[in-house]
C-alpha positions as CSV (number, residue, x, y, z in Angstrom):
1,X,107.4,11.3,38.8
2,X,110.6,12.8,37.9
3,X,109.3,16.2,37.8
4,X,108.0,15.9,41.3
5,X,111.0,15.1,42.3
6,X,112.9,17.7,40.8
7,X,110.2,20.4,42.6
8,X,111.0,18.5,45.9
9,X,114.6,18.7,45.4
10,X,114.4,22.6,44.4
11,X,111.9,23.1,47.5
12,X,114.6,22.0,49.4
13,X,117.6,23.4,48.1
14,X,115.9,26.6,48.5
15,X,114.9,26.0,52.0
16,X,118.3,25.5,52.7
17,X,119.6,28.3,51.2
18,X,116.9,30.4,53.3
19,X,118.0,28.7,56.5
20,X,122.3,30.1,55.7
21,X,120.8,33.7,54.7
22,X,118.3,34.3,57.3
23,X,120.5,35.0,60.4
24,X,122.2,37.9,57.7
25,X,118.7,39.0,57.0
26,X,118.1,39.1,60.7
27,X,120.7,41.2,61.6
28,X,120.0,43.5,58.7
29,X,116.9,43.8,60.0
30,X,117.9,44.2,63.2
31,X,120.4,47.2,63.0
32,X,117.9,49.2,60.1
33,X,115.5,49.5,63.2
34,X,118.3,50.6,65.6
35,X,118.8,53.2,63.1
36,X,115.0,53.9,62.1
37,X,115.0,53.9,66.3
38,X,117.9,56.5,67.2
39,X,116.8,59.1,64.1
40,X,112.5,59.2,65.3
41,X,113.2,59.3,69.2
42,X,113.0,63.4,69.5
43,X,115.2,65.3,72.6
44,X,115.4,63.3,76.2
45,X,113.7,60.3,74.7
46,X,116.8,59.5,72.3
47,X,118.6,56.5,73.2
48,X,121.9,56.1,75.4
49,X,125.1,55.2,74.1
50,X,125.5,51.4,74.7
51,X,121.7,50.4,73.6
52,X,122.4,50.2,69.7
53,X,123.7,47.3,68.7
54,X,125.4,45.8,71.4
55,X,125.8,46.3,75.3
56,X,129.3,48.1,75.3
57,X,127.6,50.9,78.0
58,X,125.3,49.0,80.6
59,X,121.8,50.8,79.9
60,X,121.5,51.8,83.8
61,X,125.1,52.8,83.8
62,X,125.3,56.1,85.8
63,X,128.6,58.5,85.7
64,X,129.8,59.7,88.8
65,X,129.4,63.7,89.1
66,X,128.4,64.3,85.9
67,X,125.5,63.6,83.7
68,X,125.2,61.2,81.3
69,X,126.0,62.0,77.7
70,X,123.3,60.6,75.4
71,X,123.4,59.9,72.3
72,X,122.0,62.1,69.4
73,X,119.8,60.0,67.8
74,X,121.2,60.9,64.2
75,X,123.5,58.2,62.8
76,X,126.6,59.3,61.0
77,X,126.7,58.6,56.9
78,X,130.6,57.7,56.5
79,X,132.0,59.1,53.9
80,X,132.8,55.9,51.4
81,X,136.1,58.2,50.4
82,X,137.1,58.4,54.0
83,X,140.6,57.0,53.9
84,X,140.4,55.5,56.8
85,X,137.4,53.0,55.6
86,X,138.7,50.3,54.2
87,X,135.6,47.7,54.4
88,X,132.5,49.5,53.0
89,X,130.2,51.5,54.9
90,X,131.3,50.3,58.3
91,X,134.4,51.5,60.5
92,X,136.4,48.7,62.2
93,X,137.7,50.1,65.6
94,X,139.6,48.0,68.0
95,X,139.7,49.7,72.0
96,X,142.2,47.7,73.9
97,X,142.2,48.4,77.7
98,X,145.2,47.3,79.9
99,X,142.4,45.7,82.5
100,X,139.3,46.1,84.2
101,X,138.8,48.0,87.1
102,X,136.0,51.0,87.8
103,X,138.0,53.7,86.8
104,X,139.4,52.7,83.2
105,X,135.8,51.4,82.9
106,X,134.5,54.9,83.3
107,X,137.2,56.1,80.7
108,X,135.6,53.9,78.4
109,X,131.7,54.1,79.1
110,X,132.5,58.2,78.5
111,X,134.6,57.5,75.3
112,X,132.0,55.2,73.7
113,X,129.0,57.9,74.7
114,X,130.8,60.8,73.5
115,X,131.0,58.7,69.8
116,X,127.5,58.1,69.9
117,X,126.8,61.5,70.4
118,X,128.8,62.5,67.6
119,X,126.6,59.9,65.4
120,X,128.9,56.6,65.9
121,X,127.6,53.7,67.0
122,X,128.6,50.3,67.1
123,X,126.4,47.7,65.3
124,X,125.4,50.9,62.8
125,X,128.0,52.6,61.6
126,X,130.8,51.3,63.5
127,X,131.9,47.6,64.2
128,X,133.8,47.9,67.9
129,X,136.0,45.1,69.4
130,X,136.9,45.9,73.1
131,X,139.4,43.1,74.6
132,X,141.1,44.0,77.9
133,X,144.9,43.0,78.5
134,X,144.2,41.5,82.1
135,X,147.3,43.7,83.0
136,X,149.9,41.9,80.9
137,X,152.2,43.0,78.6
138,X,152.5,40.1,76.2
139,X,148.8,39.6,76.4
140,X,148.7,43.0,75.1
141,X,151.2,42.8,72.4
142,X,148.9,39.7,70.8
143,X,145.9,41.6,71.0
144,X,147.2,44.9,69.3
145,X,149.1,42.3,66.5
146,X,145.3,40.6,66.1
147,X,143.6,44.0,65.9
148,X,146.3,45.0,62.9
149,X,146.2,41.4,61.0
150,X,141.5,41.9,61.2
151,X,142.1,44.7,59.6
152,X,141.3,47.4,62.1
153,X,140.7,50.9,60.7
154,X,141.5,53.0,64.0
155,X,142.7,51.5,67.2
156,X,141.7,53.1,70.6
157,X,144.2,52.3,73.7
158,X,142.7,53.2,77.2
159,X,145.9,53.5,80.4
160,X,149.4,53.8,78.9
161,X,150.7,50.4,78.0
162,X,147.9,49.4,75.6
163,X,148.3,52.7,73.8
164,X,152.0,51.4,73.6
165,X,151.1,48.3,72.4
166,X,148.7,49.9,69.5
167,X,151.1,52.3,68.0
168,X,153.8,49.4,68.1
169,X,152.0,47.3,66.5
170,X,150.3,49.9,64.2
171,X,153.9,51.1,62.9
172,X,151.9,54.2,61.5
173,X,149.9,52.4,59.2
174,X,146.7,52.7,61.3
175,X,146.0,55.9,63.5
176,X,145.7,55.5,67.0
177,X,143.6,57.0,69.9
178,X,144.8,57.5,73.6
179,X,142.9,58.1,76.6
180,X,143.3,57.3,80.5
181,X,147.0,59.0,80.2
182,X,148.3,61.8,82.2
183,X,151.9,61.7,80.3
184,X,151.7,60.7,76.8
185,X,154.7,62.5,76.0
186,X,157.1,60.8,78.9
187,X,155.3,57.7,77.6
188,X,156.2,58.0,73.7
189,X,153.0,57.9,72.3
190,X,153.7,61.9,71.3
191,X,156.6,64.3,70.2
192,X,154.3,67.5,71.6
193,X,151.1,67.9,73.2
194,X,150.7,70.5,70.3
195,X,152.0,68.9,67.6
196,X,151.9,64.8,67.9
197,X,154.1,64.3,64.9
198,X,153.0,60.3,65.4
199,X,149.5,59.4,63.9
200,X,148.7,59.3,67.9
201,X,146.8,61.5,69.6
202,X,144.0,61.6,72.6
203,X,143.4,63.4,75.8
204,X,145.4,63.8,78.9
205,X,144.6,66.3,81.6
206,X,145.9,68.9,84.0
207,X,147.4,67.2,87.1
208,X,145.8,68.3,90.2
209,X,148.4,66.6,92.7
210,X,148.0,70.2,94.5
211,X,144.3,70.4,95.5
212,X,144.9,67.0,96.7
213,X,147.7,67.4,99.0
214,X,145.8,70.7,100.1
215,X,143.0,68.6,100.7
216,X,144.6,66.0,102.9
217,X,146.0,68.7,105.0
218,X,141.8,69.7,105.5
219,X,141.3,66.3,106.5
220,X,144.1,65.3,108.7
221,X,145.8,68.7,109.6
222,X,148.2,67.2,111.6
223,X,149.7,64.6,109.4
224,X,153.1,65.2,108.8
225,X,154.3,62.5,107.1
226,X,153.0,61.1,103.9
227,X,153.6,58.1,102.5
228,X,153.2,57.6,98.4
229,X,152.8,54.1,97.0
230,X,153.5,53.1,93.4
231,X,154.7,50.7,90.7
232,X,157.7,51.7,89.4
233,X,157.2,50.3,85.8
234,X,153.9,52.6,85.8
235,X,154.9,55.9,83.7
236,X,151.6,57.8,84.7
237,X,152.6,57.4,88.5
238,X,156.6,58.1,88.2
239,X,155.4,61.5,86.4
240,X,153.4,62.2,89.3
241,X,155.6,61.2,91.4
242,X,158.1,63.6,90.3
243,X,155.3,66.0,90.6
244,X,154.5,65.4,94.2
245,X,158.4,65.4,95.2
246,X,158.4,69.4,94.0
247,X,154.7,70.0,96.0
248,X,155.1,68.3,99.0
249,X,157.4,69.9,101.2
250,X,155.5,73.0,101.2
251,X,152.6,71.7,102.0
252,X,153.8,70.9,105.5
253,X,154.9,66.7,104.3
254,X,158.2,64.9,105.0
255,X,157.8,62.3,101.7
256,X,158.2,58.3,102.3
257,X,157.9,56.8,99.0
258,X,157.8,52.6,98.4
259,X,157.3,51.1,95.2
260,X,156.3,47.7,93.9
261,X,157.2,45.7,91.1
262,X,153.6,43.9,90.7
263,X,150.5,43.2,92.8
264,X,152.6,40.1,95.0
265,X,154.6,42.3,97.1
266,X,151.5,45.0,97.8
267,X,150.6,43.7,101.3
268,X,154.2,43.5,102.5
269,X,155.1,46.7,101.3
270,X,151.6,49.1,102.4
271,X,152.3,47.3,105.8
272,X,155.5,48.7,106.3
273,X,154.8,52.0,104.9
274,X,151.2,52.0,106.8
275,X,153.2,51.8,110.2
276,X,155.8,54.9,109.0
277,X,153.2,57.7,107.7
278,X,150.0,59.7,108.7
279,X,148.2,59.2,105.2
280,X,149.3,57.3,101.5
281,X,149.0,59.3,98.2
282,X,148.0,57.1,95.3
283,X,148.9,58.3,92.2
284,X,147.7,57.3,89.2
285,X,148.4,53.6,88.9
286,X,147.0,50.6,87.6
287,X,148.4,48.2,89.0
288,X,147.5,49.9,92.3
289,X,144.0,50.7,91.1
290,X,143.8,47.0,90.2
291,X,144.4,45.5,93.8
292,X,142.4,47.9,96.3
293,X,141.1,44.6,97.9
294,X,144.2,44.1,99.1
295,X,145.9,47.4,100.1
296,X,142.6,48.8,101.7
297,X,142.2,46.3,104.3
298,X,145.7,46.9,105.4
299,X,145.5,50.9,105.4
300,X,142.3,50.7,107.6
301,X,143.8,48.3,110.0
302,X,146.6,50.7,110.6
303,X,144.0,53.9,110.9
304,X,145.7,55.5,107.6
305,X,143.6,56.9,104.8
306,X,144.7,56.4,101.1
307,X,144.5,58.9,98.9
308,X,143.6,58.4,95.0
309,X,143.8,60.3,92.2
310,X,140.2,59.3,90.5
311,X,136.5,58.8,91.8
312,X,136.3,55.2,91.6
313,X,139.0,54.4,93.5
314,X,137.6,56.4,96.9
315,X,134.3,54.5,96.4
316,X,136.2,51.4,96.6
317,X,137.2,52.3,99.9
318,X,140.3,55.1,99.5
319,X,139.2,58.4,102.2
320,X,139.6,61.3,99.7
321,X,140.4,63.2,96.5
322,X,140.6,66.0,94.1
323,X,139.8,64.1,91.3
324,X,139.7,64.3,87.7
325,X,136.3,63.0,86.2
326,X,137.2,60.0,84.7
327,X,134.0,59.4,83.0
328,X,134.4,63.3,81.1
329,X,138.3,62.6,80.5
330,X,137.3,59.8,78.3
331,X,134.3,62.0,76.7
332,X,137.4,64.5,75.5
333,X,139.2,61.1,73.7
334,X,135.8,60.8,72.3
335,X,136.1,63.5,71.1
336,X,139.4,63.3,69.4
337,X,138.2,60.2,68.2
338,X,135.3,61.3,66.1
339,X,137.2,64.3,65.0
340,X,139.7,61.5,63.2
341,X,136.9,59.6,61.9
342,X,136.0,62.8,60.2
343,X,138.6,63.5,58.7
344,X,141.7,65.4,61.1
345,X,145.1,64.2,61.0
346,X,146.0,62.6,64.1
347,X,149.4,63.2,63.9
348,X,149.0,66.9,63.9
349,X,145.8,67.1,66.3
350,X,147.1,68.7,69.4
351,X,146.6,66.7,72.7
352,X,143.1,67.7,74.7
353,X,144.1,68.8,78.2
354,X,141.0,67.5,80.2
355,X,140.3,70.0,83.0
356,X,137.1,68.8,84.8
357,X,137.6,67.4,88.6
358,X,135.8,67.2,91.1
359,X,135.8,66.7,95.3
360,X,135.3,62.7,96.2
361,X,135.1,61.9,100.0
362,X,134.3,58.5,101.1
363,X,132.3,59.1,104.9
364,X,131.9,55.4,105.6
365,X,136.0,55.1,105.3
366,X,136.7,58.1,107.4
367,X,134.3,56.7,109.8
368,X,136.1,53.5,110.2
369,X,138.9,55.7,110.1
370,X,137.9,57.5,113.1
371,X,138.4,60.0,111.2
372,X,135.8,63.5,111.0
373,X,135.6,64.8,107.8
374,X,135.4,68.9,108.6
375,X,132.2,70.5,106.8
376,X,134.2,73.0,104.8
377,X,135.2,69.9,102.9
378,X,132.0,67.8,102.7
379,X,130.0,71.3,101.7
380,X,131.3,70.6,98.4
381,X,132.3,67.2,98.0
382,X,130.5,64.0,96.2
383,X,130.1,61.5,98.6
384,X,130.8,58.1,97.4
385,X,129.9,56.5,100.2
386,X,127.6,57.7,102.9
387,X,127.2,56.4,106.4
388,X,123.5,55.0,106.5
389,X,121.3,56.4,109.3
């Protein structure tokens, strides 16, 4: 009798035991036939970034003038004397984004593809936390000092204030990634776009303020006055601020500038600077970006178009831009990215200069607009919006 019982209570313990380890077992399981999965599939039929272990690119996600960037199907081995890994096989990367709107979004979905092009992939070789700051600064500061006290082996900050927040919190001990900035240096984050001389590095990209301001005056060639609308606490939009101060004037624009401190005085202000200007320039802004629900509405009730700086933001209802492709710009941090996991010192990696825009018109807009987009400039545009027939 006492033997049975001893076989019943071993039975047990051991059916216990396999009830704690089968969930590991699982997973092993799981992410050996991701891999098995991304190495067989041959050309086209390899899988997307975002489909191996874990939905950080939505499967049906499609980029916005450019193609999608698949991934190559062969997984990276990581090097176990990479310095950088510090738990085993598997690279801890924390991407902090100052909030979610379309644009940053795209940043992202074309940062994560480009790593699973190079062979990094989350759930295989990488282990990726993405937490979004919701726009505040304290927020962010908590989730950079979290990423550093998990451990993190390289830290990825999309817009300029969670870049900040990484390399504050990293205090050089962890190397840090940047995209979604048009002036890291202005911003701290780098000495030189040559030479870093911070373990921070990423991709920026050539300003193209001018094709924009040309392509206004396409659009509304008599607009004379042009209103520009941005948060002051915003370093990407006082840069191109400054920027569009220089270009204006001879482009034909007297310059009417308001500024906000956050998204609660918006409506007052684009009121009062809809009923003083032809059109609004938007430059690169966040906080703008982040509150198009709000300053749309009042720009189309006044008959003024609003002019972005990124794709996204004229499919949410802005009339028109020269546009840098925000879902390539974050392919180039990618890039940098990888290049670090392999091995290249961040803090002598020069700074990619992203270069790829293209023409965004948004038809529906200009039609409530009253507004006729000319053919010269919808010959070659993307339109993000189409008026239905």
């Amino acid at each position: 009798m006492k033997k049975i019982t001893a076989i019943g209570s071993f039975l047990v313990g051991a059916l216990l035991v396999l009830l704690l380890v089968m969930p590991s077992l699982q997973r092993l399981n799981e992410l050996e036939k991701a891999g098995a999965s991304a190495q067989n599939k041959p050309g086209a039929e390899r899988v997307a970034a975002g489909t191996l272990g874990g939905d950080l690119v939505p499967t049906n996600y499609k980029p916005i003038g450019a193609d999608r960037i698949m991934a190559s199907g062969q997984v990276k081995q990581l090097d176990p004397n990479n310095p950088l890994l510090k738990h085993g096989d598997v690279l801890k990367v924390g991407i902090l984004q100052f909030m979610e709107h379309p644009s940053l979004d795209d940043i992202r979905y074309g940062l994560l593809d480009q790593l699973a092009k190079r062979g990094y992939m989350n759930g295989i070789n990488m282990q990726i936390e993405y937490q979004q700051g919701q726009g505040d600064q304290n927020l962010l500061k908590t989730i950079a000092d979290n990423f550093m006290a998990d451990g993190k082996d390289l830290l990825i900050g999309i817009a300029t204030p969670a870049a900040q927040a990484l390399m504050n919190s990293a205090q050089g001990e962890v190397p840090v990634v940047f995209a979604g900035i048009s002036d890291p240096v202005g911003a701290g984050l780098v000495n030189d776009l040559k030479n870093p001389g911070k373990p921070v590095s990423g991709a920026t990209y050539a300003n193209s303020n001018a094709e924009t301001l040309k392509l206004i005056k396409e659009i509304q060639p008599d607009a004379q006055r042009l209103g520009v609308l941005y948060n002051t606490s915003e370093q990407n939009a006082v840069q191109q601020v400054q920027s569009i101060r220089q270009i204006a004037p001879g482009e034909g624009f007297t310059l009417k500038e308001a500024t906000i401190t956050s998204t609660n005085d918006l409506k007052q202000v684009a009121e009062q600077l809809a009923t003083q200007v032809d059109a609004i320039y938007l430059p690169q802004d966040n906080t703008i970006a982040g509150a198009l629900d709000t300053l749309v509405p009042t720009a189309t009730a006044h008959k003024v178009g609003l002019y972005p700086t990124v794709d996204a933001m004229v499919e949410a209802g802005c009339l028109a831009t020269v546009g840098l492709n925000q879902y390539l710009w974050g392919a180039d941090s990618g890039d940098v990215a990888a290049d670090v996991i392999e091995g290249a010192d961040v803090s002598t990696y020069p700074v990619k200069v992203s270069t790829i825009s293209n023409k965004f018109i948004n038809s529906m807009q200009a039609a409530a607009l009253g507004i006729t987009i000319p053919t010269a400039v919808t010959a070659d545009a993307i339109d993000m919006n189409p008026v239905k027939k």
